[in-house]
C-alpha positions in Angstrom: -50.9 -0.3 -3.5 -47.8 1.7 -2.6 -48.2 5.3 -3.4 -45.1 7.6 -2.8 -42.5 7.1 0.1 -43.6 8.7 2.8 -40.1 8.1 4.2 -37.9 11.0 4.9 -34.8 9.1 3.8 -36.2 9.0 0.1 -38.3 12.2 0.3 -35.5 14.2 1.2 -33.5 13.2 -1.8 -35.4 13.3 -4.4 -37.2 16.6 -3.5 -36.7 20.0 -2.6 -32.9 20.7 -2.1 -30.1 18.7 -3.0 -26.7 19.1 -1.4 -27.3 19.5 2.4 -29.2 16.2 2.4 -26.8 14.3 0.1 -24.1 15.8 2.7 -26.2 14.3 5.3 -26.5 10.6 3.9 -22.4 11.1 3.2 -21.1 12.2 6.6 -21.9 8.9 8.3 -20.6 7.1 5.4 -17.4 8.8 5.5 -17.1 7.6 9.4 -18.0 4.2 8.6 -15.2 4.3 6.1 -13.0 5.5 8.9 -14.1 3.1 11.3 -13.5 0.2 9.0 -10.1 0.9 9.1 -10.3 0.9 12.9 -10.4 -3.0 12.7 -6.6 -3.3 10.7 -5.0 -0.4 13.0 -6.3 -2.5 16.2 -5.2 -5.8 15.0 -2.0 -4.6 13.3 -1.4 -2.2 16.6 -1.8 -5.0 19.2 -0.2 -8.1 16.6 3.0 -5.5 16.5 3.3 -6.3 20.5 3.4 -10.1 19.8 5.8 -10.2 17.3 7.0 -9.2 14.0 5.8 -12.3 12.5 2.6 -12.0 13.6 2.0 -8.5 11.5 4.4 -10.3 8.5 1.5 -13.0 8.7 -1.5 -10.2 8.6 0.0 -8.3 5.8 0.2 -11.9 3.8 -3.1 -13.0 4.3 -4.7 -9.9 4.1 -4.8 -9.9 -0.2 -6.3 -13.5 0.2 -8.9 -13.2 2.1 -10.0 -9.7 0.0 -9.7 -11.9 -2.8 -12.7 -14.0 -1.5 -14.3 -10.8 0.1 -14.7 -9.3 -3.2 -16.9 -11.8 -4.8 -19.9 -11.1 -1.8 -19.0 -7.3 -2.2 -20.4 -7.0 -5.7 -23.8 -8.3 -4.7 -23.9 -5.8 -1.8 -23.7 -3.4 -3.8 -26.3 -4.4 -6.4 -28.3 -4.6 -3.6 -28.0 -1.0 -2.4 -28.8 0.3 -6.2 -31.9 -1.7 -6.4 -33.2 -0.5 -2.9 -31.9 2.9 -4.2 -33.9 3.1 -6.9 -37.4 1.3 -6.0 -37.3 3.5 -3.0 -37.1 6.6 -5.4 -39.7 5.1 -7.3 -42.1 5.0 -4.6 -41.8 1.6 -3.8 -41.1 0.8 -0.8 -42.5 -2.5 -0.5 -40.6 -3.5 -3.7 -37.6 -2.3 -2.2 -38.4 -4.5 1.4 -38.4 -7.5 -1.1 -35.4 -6.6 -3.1 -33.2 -5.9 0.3 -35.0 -9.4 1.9 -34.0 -11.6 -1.3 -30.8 -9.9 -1.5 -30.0 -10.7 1.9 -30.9 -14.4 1.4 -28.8 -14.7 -1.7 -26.0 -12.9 0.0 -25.6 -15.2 2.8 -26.0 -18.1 0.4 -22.8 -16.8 -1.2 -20.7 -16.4 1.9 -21.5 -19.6 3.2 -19.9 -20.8 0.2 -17.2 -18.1 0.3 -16.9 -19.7 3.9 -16.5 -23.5 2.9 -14.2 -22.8 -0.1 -11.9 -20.1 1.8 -11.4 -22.7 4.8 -10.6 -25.5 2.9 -8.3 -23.7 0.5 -6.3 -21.6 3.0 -3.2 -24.0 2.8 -3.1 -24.7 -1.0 -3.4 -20.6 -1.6 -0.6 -19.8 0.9 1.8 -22.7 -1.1 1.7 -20.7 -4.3 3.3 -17.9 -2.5 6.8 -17.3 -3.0 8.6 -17.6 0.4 12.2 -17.7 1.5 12.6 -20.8 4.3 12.1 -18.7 7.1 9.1 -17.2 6.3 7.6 -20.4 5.0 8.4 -21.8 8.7 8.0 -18.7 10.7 4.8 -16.6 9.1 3.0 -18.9 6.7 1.9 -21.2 10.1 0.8 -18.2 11.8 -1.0 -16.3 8.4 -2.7 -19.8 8.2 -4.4 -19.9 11.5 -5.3 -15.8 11.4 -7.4 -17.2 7.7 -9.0 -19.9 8.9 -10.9 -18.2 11.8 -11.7 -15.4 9.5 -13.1 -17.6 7.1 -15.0 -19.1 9.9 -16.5 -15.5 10.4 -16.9 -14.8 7.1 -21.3 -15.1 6.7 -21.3 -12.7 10.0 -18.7 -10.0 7.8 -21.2 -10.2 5.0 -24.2 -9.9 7.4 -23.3 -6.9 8.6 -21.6 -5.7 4.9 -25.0 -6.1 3.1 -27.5 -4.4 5.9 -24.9 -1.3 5.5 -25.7 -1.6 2.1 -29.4 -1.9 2.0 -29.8 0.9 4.9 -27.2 3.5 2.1 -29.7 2.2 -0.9 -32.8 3.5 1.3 -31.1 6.5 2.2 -30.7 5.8 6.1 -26.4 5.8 6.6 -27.0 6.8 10.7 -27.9 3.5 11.8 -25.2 1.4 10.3 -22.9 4.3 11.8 -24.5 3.3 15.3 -23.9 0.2 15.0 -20.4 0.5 13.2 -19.5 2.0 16.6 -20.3 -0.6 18.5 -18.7 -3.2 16.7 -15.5 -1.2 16.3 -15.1 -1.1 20.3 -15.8 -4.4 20.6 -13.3 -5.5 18.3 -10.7 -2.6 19.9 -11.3 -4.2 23.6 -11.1 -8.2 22.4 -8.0 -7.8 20.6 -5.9 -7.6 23.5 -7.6 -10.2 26.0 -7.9 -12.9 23.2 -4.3 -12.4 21.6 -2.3 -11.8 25.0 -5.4 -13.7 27.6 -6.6 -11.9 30.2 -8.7 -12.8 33.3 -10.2 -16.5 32.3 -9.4 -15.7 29.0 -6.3 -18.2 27.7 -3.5 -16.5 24.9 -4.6 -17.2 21.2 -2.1 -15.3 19.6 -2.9 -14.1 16.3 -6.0 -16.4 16.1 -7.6 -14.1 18.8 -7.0 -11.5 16.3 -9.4 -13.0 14.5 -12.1 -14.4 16.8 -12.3 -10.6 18.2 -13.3 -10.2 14.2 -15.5 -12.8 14.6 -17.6 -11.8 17.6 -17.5 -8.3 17.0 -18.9 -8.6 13.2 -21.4 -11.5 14.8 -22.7 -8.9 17.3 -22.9 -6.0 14.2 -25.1 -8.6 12.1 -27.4 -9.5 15.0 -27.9 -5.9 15.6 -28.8 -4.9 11.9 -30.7 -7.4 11.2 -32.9 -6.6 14.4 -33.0 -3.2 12.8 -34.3 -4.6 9.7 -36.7 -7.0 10.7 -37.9 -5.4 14.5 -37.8 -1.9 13.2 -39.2 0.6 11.3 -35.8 2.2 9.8 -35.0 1.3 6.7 -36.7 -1.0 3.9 -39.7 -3.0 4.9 -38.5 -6.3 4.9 -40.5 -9.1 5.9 -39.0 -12.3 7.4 -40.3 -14.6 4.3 -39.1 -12.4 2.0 -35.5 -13.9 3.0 -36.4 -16.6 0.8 -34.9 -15.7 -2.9 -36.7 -14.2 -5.6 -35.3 -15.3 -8.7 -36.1 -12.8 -10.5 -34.7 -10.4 -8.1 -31.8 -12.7 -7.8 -30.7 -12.1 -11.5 -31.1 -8.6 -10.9 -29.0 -8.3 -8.7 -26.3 -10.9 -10.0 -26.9 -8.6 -13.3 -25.5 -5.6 -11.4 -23.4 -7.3 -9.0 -20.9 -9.1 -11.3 -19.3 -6.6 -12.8 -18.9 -5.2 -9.2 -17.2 -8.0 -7.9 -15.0 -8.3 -10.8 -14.6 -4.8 -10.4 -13.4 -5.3 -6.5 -11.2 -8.6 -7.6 -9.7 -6.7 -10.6 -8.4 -4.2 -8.2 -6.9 -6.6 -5.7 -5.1 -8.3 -8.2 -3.4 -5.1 -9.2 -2.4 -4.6 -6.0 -0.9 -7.7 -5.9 0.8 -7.5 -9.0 1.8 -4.2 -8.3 3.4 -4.9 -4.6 5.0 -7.9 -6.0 6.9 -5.4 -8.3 7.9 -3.2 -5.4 9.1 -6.1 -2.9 12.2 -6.2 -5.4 13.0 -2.8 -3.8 15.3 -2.7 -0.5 13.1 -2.9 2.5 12.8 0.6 3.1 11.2 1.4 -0.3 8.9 -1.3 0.3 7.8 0.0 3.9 7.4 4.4 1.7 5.4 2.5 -0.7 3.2 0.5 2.3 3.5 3.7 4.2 2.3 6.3 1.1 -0.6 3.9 0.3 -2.0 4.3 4.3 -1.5 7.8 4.2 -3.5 8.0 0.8 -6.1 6.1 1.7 -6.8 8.5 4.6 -7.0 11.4 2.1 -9.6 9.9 0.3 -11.7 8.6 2.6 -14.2 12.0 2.1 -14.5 11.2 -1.6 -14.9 7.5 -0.5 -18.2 8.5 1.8 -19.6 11.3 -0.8 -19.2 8.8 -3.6 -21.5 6.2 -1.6 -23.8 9.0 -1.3 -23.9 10.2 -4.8 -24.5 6.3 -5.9 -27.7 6.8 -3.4 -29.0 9.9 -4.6 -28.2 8.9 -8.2 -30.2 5.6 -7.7 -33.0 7.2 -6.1 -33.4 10.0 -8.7 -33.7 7.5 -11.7 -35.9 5.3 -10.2 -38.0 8.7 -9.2 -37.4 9.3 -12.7 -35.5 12.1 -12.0 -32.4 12.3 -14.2 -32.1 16.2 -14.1 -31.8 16.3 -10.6 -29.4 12.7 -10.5 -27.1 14.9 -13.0 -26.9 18.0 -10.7 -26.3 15.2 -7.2 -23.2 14.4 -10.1 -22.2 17.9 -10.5 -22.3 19.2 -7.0 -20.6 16.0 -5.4 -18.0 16.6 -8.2 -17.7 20.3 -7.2 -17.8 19.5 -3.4 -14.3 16.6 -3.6 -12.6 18.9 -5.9 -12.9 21.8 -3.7 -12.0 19.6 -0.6 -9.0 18.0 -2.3 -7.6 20.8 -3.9 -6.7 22.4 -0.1 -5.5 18.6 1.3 -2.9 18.4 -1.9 -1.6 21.9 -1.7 -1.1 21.2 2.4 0.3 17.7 1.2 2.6 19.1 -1.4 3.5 21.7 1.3 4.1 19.6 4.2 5.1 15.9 3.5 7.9 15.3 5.5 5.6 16.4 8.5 2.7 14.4 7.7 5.0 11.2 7.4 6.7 11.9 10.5 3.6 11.5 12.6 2.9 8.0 11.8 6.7 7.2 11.4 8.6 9.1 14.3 12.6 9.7 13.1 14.3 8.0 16.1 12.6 4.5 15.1 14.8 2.0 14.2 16.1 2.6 10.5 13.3 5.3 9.8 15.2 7.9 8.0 15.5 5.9 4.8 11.7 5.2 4.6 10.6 8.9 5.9 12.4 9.8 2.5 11.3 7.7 0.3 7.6 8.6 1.5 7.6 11.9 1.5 8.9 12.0 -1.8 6.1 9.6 -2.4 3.2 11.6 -1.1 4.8 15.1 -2.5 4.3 13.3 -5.9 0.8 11.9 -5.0 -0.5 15.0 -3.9 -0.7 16.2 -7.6 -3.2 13.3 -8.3 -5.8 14.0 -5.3 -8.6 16.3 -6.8 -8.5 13.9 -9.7 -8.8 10.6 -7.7 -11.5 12.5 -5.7 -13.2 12.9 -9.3 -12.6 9.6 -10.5 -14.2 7.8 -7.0 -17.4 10.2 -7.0 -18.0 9.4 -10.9 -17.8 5.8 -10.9 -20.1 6.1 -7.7 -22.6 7.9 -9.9 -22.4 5.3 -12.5 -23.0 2.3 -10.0 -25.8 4.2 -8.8 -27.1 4.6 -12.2 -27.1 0.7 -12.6 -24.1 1.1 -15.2 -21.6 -1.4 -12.9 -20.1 -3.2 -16.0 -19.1 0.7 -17.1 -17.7 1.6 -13.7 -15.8 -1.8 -14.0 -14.2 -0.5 -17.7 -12.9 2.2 -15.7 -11.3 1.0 -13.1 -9.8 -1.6 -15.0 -8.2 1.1 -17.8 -6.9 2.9 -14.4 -5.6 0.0 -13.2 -4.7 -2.8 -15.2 -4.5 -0.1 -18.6 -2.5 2.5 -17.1 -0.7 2.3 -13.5 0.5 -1.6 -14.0 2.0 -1.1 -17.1 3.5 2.2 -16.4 5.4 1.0 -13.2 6.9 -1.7 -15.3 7.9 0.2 -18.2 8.7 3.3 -15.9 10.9 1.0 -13.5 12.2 -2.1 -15.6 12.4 -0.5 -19.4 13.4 3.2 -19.0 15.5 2.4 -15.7 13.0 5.3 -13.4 13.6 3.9 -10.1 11.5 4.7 -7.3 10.5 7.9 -9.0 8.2 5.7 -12.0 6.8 3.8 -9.1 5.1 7.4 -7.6 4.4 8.6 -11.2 2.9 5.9 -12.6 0.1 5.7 -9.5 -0.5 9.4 -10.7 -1.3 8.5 -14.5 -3.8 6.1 -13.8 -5.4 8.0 -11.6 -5.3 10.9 -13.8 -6.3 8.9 -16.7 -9.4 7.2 -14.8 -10.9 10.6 -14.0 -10.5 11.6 -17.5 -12.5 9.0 -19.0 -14.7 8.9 -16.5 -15.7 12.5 -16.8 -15.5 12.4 -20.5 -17.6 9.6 -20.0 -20.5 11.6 -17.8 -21.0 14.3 -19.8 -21.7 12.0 -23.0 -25.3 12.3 -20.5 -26.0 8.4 -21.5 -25.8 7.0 -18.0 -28.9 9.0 -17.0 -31.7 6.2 -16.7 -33.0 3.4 -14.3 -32.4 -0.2 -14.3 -35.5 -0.8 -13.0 -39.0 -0.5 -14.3 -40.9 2.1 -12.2 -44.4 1.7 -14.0 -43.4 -2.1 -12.6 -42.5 -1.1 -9.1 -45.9 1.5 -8.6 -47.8 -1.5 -9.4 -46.6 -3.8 -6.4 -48.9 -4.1 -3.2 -48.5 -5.6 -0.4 
């Protein structure tokens, strides 16, 4: 029989105090997040040194491809709440076979993802608008770059769902280790396998993505040694690999509304750029530009809103709701009091904080450095309120409640900034100025409902049975 965890990654959580050790799990996950984007500065630093059309082909396949990322992420995530919560109920054999079937089931998926995103690459790029340049010039080159990376694709999930597992057990450390090594790997193959070096021939853009492709392979060969040939993490067990069904519809359960949740928000993106491309170029590049820069910002609330999902899924499955509502209130406290100093310095100083990533003397810069800092001086209003509106819905997945998290995003997305750039730019004639407000409403409007939502106190339960979980022996 399992009797409690005698694990300090659960132990820690769900007893004694609170924030230092949900600071602790949030750190690493903060890096991870900063590390991931790593992978799109190398490849877009080094593709910028090839040629224009090169990056032109990056930025155009890149929505694709997280179109067909999106459906694997959902289960990922269901993943980590299961192992989140039969962890905190004691359970850690449960949770070795909930992180093993999810696993299995997982790499089912991107196999698929795999076949279906190779195949399709060509018909998906011909519903793209394109001028007969571009259609000549970048669509070729965007086509290669997807291929490979759908090639790579099981190894990007590999790695995507032992990260996930390791943050549902409470360990985020390990995956940061071995985040680090696949970041340098990928930082020092970019430039041999685009531009060859030594007995290494040119690939152009397609080494872009075969450094992707080794560097993930390594990350997944590495995690999975951690899982199977170590003692971090869940105790999984080699057979338990093979699917569960049971577990399965757990997790597709939770994981659906996840992945919806993840495509729903591409497609807003798309929909949303598609608006801005009938801008001049420079409002286009403020509006790429602004979105970088934001993303930045948030990646603390990003990190401390994985944690929070953690501590909220171990909590209820310890059955623990008091304490899961105080992890709320204290990660909620924590981002707002972090943001509130970033906006004021953003508000303050935007034309600086542009300027370092844009320089004045480059070629037709001054037009864009307006336009952005115009952009982030407008942005800045919305921080502490996106910073609320990421660490709530984290809760919520935590909690098991993914179809409400989904609601959410969706009425910040699709019911609020979509609509308000149209009507702000098209109808009442705003210009550039509804495009900046009307990211600000929905992000305003998502943390409102989401908060409003929280303190209703219904979210407060586990998704899994606990009595169940005690019960399981090895």
């Amino acid at each position: 029989m399992d009797g409690p965890s005698t694990k300090s990654g659960a132990d820690e959580l769900t007893e004694g105090e609170l924030l230092r050790p949900m600071l602790r799990v949030a750190w690493p996950l903060v890096v991870i997040q900063l590390l991931q984007v790593m992978y799109n500065v190398a490849d877009t630093f080094w593709l910028g040194r090839l040629s224009a059309d090169a990056v032109g082909a990056l930025s155009l396949a890149f929505p694709l491809v997280f179109l067909f990322i999106s459906v694997g992420g959902g289960f990922t995530a269901a993943g980590a709440i299961l192992v989140a919560q039969h962890t905190g109920a004691g359970g850690d054999r449960k949770a070795g076979r909930v992180a093993g079937s999810t696993l299995g089931f997982v790499m089912l998926v991107s196999l698929a993802i795999a076949a279906v995103g190779y195949v399709a690459v060509e018909p998906m790029l011909s519903l793209l608008p394109a001028d007969p340049d571009t259609a000549t010039d970048v669509v070729p080159l965007a086509a290669a770059y997807m291929r490979v990376f759908f090639l790579a694709t099981p190894f990007l999930f590999g790695f995507y769902v032992f990260v996930a597992l390791m943050r549902g057990y409470g360990d985020t450390r390990g995956p940061l280790r071995v985040m680090l090594v696949s970041v340098a790997m990928n930082v020092a193959l970019d430039p041999i396998l685009i531009f060859g070096l030594g007995p290494f021939d040119a690939y152009g853009i397609e080494g872009a993505a075969w450094a992707t492709f080794a560097s993930r392979a390594v990350a997944t060969v590495i995690g999975w040694y951690v899982l199977f040939g170590t003692s971090a993490g869940p105790d999984v067990r080699p057979w338990d690999l093979l699917p569960d069904l049971g577990i399965v519809g757990d997790v597709v359960k939770l994981g659906v509304p996840s992945a919806l949740e993840q495509s729903g928000t591409a497609l807003a993106f798309v929909v949303l750029t598609s608006m801005v491309a009938t801008f001049p170029p420079g409002i286009v590049a403020a509006y790429g530009l602004g979105n970088r820069l934001i993303s930045l910002v948030f990646l603390p609330a990003m990190g401390l809103s994985q944690a929070t999902n953690t501590v909220v899924g171990q909590n209820l499955g310890a059955e623990r709701a008091d304490r899961a509502w105080r992890a709320v209130r204290a990660s909620l406290s924590v981002i707002v009091g972090v943001m509130i100093p970033v906006s004021l310095f953003a508000a303050a100083f935007p034309g600086v904080i542009v300027e370092v990533f844009l320089p004045p003397d480059a070629p037709d810069a001054g037009e864009t450095i307006g336009y952005a800092t115009t952009y982030l001086r407008t942005a800045a209003i919305m921080f502490a309120f996106t910073g609320a509106f990421e660490v709530g819905r984290g809760a919520l997945r935590g909690a098991g409640r993914t179809t409400t998290a989904l609601a959410f995003s969706l009425i910040a997305l699709w019911g609020v900034r979509v609509p308000a750039t149209y009507l702000l730019v098209f109808e009442y004639g705003w210009g550039t100025t509804g495009i900046w407000w009307a990211v600000v409403f929905g992000d305003v409007v998502g943390a409102t409902v989401v908060l409003a939502w929280l303190l209703r106190g219904t979210w407060a339960s586990a998704v899994v049975d606990t009595g169940e979980t005690a019960a399981v022996d090895d």
